[in-house]
C-alpha positions in Angstrom: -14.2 -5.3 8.8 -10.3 -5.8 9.4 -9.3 -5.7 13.1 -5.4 -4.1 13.3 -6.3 -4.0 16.9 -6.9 -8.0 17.5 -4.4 -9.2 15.0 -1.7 -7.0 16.5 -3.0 -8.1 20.4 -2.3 -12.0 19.6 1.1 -11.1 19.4 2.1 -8.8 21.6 3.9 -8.8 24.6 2.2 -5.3 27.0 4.9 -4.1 29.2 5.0 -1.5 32.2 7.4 1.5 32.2 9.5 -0.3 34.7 9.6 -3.5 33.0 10.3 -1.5 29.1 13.4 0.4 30.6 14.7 -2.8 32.5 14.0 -4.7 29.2 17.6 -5.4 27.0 16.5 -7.3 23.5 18.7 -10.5 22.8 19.1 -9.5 19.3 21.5 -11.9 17.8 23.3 -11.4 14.9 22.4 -13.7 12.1 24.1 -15.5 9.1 22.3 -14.2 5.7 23.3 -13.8 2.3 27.0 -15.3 3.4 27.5 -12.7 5.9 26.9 -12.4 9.7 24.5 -9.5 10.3 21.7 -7.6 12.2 18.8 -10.1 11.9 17.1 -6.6 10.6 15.7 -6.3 6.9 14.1 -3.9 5.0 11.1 -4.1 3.4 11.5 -3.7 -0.4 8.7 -1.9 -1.8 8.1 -2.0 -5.4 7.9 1.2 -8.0 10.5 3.3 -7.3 10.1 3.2 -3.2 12.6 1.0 -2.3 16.0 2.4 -3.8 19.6 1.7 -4.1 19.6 4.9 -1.4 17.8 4.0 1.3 18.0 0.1 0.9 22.2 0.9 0.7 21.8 3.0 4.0 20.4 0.5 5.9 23.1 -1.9 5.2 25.2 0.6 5.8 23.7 0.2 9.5 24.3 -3.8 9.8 21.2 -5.1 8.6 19.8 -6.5 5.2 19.1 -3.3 2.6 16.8 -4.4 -0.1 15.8 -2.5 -3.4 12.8 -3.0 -5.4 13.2 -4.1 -8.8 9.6 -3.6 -9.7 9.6 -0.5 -12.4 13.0 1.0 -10.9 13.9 4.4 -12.0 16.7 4.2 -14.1 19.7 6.8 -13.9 21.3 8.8 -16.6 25.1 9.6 -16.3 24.5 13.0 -14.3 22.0 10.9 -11.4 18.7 11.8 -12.7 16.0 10.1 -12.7 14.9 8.8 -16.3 11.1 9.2 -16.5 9.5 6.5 -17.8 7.9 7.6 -21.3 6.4 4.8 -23.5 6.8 5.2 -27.8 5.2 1.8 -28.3 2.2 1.8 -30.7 1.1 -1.6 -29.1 0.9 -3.0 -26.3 4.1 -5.7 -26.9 6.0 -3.3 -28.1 5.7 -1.0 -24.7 5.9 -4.5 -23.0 9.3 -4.5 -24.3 10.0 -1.0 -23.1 9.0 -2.0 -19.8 11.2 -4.4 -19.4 14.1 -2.7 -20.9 13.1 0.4 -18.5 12.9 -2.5 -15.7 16.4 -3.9 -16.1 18.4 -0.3 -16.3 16.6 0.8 -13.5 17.8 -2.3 -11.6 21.0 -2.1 -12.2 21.1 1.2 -11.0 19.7 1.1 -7.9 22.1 -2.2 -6.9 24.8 0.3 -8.3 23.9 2.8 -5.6 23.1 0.9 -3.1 26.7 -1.1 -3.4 28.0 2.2 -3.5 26.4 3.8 0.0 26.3 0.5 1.7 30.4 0.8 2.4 30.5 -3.2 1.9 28.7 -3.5 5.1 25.2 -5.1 5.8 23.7 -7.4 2.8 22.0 -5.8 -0.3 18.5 -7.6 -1.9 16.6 -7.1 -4.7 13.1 -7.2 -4.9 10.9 -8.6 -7.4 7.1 -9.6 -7.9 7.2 -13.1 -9.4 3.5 -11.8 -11.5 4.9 -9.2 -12.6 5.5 -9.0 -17.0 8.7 -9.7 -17.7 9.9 -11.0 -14.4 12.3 -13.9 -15.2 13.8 -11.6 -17.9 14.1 -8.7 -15.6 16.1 -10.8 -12.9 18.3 -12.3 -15.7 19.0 -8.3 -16.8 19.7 -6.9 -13.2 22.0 -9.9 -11.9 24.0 -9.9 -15.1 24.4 -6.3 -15.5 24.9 -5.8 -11.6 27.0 -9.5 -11.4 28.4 -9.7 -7.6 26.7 -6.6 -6.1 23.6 -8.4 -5.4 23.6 -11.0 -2.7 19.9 -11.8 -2.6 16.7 -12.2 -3.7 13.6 -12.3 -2.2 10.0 -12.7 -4.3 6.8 -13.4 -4.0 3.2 -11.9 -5.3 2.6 -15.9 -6.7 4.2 -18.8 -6.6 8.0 -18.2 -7.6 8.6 -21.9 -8.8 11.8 -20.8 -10.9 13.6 -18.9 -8.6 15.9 -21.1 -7.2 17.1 -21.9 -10.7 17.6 -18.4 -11.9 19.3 -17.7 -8.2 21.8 -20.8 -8.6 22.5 -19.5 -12.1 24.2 -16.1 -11.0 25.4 -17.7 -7.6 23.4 -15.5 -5.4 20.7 -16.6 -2.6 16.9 -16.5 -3.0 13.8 -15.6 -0.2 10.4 -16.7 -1.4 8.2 -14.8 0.5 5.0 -17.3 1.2 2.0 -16.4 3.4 2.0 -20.3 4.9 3.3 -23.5 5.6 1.6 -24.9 2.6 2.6 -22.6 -0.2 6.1 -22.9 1.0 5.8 -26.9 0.8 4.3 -27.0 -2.3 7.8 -24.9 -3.8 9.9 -26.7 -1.7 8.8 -30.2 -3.3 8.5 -29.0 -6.8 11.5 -27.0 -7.7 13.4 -26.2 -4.2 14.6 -29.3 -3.1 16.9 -29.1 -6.3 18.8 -26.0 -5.0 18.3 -25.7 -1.0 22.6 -24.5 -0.1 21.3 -20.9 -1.9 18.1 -20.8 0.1 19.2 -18.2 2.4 15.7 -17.8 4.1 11.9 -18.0 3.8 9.9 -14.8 4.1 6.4 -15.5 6.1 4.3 -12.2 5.2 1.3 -11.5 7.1 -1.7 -11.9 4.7 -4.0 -9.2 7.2 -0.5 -7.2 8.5 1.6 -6.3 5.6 1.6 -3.6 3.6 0.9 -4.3 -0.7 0.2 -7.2 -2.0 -0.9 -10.0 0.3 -1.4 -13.5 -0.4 -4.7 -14.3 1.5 -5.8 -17.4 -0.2 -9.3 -18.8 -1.3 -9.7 -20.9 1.9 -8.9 -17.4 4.4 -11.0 -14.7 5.5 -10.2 -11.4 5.0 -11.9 -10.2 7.6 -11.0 -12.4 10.1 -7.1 -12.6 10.9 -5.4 -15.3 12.1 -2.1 -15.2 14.9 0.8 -15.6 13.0 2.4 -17.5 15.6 1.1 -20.3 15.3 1.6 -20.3 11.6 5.2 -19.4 11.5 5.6 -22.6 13.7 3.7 -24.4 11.3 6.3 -23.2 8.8 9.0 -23.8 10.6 8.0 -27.8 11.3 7.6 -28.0 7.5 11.2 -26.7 7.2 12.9 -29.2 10.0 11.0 -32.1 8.4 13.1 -31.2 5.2 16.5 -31.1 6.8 15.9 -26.4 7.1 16.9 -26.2 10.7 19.5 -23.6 9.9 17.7 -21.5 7.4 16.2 -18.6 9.1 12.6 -17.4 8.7 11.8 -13.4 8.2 8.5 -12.1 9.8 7.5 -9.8 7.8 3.8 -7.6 8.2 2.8 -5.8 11.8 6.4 -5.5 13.4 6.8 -2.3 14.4 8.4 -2.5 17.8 10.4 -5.8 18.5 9.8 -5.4 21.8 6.8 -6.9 21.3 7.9 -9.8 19.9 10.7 -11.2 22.5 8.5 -14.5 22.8 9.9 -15.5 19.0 13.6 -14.8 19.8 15.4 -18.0 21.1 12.0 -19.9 20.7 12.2 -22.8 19.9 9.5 -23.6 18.1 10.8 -21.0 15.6 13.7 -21.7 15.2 16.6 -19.1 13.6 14.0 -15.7 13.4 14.6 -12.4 11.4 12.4 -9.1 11.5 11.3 -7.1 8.3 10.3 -3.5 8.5 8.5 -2.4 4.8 6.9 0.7 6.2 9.0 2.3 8.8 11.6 2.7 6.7 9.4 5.0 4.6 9.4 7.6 7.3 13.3 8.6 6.8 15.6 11.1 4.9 17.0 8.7 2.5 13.0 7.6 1.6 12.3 9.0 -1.9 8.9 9.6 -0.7 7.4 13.2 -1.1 7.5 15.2 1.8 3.4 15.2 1.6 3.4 11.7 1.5 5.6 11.9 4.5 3.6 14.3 6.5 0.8 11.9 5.4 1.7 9.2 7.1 2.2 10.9 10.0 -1.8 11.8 10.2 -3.2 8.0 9.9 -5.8 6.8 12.8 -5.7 3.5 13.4 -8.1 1.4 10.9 -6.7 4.0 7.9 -5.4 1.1 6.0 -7.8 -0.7 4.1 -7.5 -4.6 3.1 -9.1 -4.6 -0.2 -9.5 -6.8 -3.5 -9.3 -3.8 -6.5 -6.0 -5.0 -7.5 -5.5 -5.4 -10.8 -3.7 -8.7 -10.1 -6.0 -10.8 -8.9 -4.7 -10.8 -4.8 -5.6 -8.7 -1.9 -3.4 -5.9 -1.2 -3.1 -3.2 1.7 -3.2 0.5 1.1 -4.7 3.9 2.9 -8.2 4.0 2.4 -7.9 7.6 0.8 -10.1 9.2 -1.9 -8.5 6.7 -4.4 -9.5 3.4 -2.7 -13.1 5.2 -1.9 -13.8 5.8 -5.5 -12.9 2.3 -6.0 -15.1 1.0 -3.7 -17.9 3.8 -4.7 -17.0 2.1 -8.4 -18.2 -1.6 -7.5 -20.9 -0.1 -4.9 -23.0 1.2 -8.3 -23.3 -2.1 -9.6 -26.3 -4.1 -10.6 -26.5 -7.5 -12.4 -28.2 -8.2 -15.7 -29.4 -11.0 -17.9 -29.9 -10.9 -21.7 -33.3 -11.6 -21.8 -36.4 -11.3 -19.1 -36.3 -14.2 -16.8 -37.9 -14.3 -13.4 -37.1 -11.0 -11.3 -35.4 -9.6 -14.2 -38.1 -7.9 -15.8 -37.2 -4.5 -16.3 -36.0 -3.6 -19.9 -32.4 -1.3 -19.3 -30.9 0.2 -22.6 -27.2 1.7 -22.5 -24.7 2.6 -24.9 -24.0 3.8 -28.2 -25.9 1.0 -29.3 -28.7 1.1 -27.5 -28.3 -2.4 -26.0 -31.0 -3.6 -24.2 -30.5 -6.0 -21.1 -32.9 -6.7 -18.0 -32.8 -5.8 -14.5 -34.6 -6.2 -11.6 -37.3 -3.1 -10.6 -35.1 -2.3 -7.7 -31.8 -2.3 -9.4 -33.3 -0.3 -12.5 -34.5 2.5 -9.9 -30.8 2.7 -8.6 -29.5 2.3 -11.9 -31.7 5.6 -13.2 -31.0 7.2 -9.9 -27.0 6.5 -10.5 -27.4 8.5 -14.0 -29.5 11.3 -12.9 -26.7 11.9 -10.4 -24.0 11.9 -13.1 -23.2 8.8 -13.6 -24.4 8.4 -17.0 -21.6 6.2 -18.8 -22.4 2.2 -18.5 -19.3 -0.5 -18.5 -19.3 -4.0 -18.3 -17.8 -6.3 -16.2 -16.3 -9.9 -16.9 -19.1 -11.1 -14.4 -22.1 -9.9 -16.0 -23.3 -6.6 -14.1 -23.0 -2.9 -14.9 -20.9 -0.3 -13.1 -21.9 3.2 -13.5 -19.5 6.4 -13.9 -18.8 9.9 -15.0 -17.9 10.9 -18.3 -14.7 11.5 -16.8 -14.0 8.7 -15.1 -15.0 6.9 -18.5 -12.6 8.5 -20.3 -10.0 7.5 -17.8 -10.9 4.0 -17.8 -10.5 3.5 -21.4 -7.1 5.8 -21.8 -5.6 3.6 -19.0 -6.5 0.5 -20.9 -5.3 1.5 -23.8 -2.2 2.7 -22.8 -1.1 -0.7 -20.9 2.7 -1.8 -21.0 1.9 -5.2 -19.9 3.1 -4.0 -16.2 1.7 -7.7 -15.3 1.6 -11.0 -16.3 -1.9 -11.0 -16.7 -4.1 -8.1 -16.3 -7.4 -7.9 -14.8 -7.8 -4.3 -15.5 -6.5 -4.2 -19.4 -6.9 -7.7 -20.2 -3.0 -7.8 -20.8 -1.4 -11.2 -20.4 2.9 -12.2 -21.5 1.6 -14.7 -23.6 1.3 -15.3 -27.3 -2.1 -13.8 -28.0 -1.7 -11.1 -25.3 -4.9 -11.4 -23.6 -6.4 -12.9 -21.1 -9.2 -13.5 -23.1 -11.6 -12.4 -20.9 -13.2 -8.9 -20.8 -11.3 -6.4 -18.9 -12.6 -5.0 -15.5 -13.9 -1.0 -15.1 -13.8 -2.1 -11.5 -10.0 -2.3 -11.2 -7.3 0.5 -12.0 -4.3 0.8 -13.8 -1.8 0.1 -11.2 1.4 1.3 -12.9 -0.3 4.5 -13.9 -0.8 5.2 -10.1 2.2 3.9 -8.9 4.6 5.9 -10.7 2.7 9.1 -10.6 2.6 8.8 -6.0 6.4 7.8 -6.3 7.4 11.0 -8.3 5.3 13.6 -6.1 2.0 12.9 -7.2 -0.8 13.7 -4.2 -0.7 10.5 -2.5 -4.3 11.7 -1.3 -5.8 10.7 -4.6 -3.2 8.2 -5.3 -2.6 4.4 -4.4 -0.4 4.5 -1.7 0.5 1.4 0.0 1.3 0.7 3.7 1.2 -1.6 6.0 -1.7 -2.2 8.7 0.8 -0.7 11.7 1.0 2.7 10.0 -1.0 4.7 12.6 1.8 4.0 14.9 3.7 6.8 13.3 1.4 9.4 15.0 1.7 8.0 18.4 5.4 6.9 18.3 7.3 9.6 20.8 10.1 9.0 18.2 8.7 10.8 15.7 7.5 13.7 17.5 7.3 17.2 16.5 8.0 15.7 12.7 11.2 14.4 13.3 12.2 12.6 10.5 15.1 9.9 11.4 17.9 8.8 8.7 18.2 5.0 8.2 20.7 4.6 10.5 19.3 6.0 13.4 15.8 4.0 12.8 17.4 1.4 12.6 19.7 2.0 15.8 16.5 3.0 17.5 14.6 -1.1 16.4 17.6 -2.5 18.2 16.6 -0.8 21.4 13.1 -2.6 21.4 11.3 0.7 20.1 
């Protein structure tokens, strides 16, 4: 089981009343994106969460505003929100959509955030390098937006041709990498070619952050690591490529920076920046609901849930509400089958319209029938050979959701979508995953995020016991942010 508790404890810094209130942060400004600002950036947050408004607002307070180019909500010439309905019969044809739908929406939330920055701060955008379309989408927003945009930051993969596409419209680019390795392995292939535009190197938390996470094969999920000593691993790699002046951006479990003095003016670290992906949910320019507001304001601590349901493929971070249960609840009524009676597989199973016959052991049969008589009568298979077991209902989600894909990624686990020629990934698609767009959008335009995927990262709970948000105050960008800079 994920421990917030002994993650968060290997980097803190526990201070007495005395010593907080004597306390004065040496928060430097920093040189980013061309411009000397508060070494303060926001989170973007993909599907409509991160917008030209609040990403503009916090600018608009000194630091780095960025907007989330994942699925933005266009908007029409009286500023509403264009809902994103798909015509396609197929699923390249609402691929194409998506991207179209993509671009606009980019190129309006840089549009708004230019506008309520006031020129100050820096403005990002956002992108997920796995997500479909996303070279094309980045070619759409920086042309249509040309000189709003001063950044890019990406990750969710391994962004080899980001440099290029940043050096191409003369803007600088973030990969966001989870270690010292990754961020080798782009620096030798493709970085070295274009290092004046990299304007910094996001180190995201793989057990902290909030969405996506890039845990890799060789890490344990349940077992997190201090980040320190990582990010200095990072930051050696940089130095031994000439990167002395390029700053790195922690990004996952920073919620007060007064708990993190030890990385400013260390150095081991070298030039440091803070990124803040959830707090900045929790304010009046958030286009959050209000009930996902008021949500976040209930979570205990151990409420967000490290789990592997993404459709992508990578480990993501969300509230382990009634959606992430049923997903777990999903895999949980699972057994494993062979085609034909071998050793403890014994035990003839029929399913379907077809009347299919597979084999199972005695003891998973027994669940299996025990599943059914409960209601979960309808069968699916999985790409790995075993049987999940659902309700009608749930069946007939499943298959509407697959069906309806727009090729949201670049490949698919759920649909079996993949941007290539034959559109597939060729293998079967997986019951156990979800259709992540579906859920997305519907939480980001008022949907109950109880029953919804809603994202956070692991420091969430904090917003219940923070004094600064007491009686449900809500703060506006600018005075979160003013409040950071005091070490709270």
């Amino acid at each position: 089981m994920f421990r917030l508790d002994v993650a968060i404890a290997s980097v803190a810094t526990f201070y007495t009343i005395e010593e907080r209130n004597a306390m004065t942060l040496n928060l430097k400004p920093l040189m980013i994106s061309g411009k000397e600002v508060l070494p303060l950036i926001e989170g973007g947050k993909g599907v409509a969460i991160s917008t030209g408004e609040s990403s503009g607002a916090w600018a608009a307070a000194g630091g780095v505003g960025t907007f989330s180019a994942v699925n933005a909500d266009p908007i029409d010439e009286h500023g509403n929100v264009v809902r994103q309905v798909y015509q396609g019969r197929n699923r390249k044809e609402r691929f194409k959509e998506l991207v179209d739908f993509a671009i606009a929406g980019g190129i309006s939330q840089a549009k708004i955030a230019h506008d309520v920055s006031g020129g100050q701060g820096r403005l990002h955008m956002n992108v997920l390098w796995e997500m479909g379309g996303a070279e094309a989408v980045l070619e759409g927003v920086m042309e249509g937006a040309k000189g709003l945009i001063h950044g890019i930051t990406c990750g969710a993969g391994m962004p080899f041709r980001l440099a290029a596409l940043a050096a191409k419209h003369g803007v600088h680019y973030y990969p966001i990498i989870s270690s010292a390795r990754a961020f080798r392995a782009l620096w030798k292939r493709s970085y070295h070619k274009t290092p004046d535009l990299l304007g910094g190197v996001v180190y995201e938390d793989p057990w902290l952050a909030g969405g996506h996470n890039g845990l890799s094969n060789t890490e344990n999920p349940d077992k997190p690591e201090n980040p320190y000593p990582r990010v200095a691993q990072l930051r050696r790699v940089m130095n031994d490529f000439g990167l002395q002046h390029v700053p790195i951006i922690m990004a996952g479990g920073v919620w007060y920076l007064r708990d993190w003095t030890d990385w400013m003016d260390n150095p081991d670290l070298g030039l440091i920046s803070f990124q803040f992906g959830t707090r900045p949910m929790l304010t009046q320019e958030s286009p959050i609901s209000d009930a996902w507001k008021k949500e976040l304001m209930t979570l205990k601590e151990g409420d967000v849930f490290l789990n592997h349901f993404s459709p992508t493929g990578f480990y993501s971070s969300a509230v382990n509400n009634s959606f992430i249960k049923n997903l777990r609840d999903r895999s949980e009524r699972q057994v494993a089958f062979v085609e034909h009676a071998t050793g403890d597989h014994s035990e003839a199973f029929i399913y379907g319209v077809r009347d299919r016959t597979v084999f199972l052991t005695p003891h998973d049969k027994a669940h299996a029938q025990a599943w059914i008589e409960a209601g979960f009568s309808k069968v699916r298979l999985t790409p790995e050979s075993t049987l999940i077991f659902v309700t009608e209902e749930e069946a007939a989600d499943i298959r509407q959701n697959q069906m309806d894909c727009m090729g949201c990624l670049s490949q698919c686990s759920f649909s079996n979508w993949a941007a290539n020629e034959k559109g597939t990934t060729g293998r079967r698609a997986d019951p156990r995953s979800f259709c992540i767009q579906k859920s997305l959008q519907e939480i980001a335009h008022g949907a109950n995020p109880a029953t919804h995927l809603m994202f956070a990262g692991h420091a969430a709970y904090k917003f219940g016991q923070d004094p600064f948000y007491a009686n449900g105050f809500v703060p506006t960008m600018k005075e979160l942010v003013a409040r950071i800079q005091t070490g709270d």
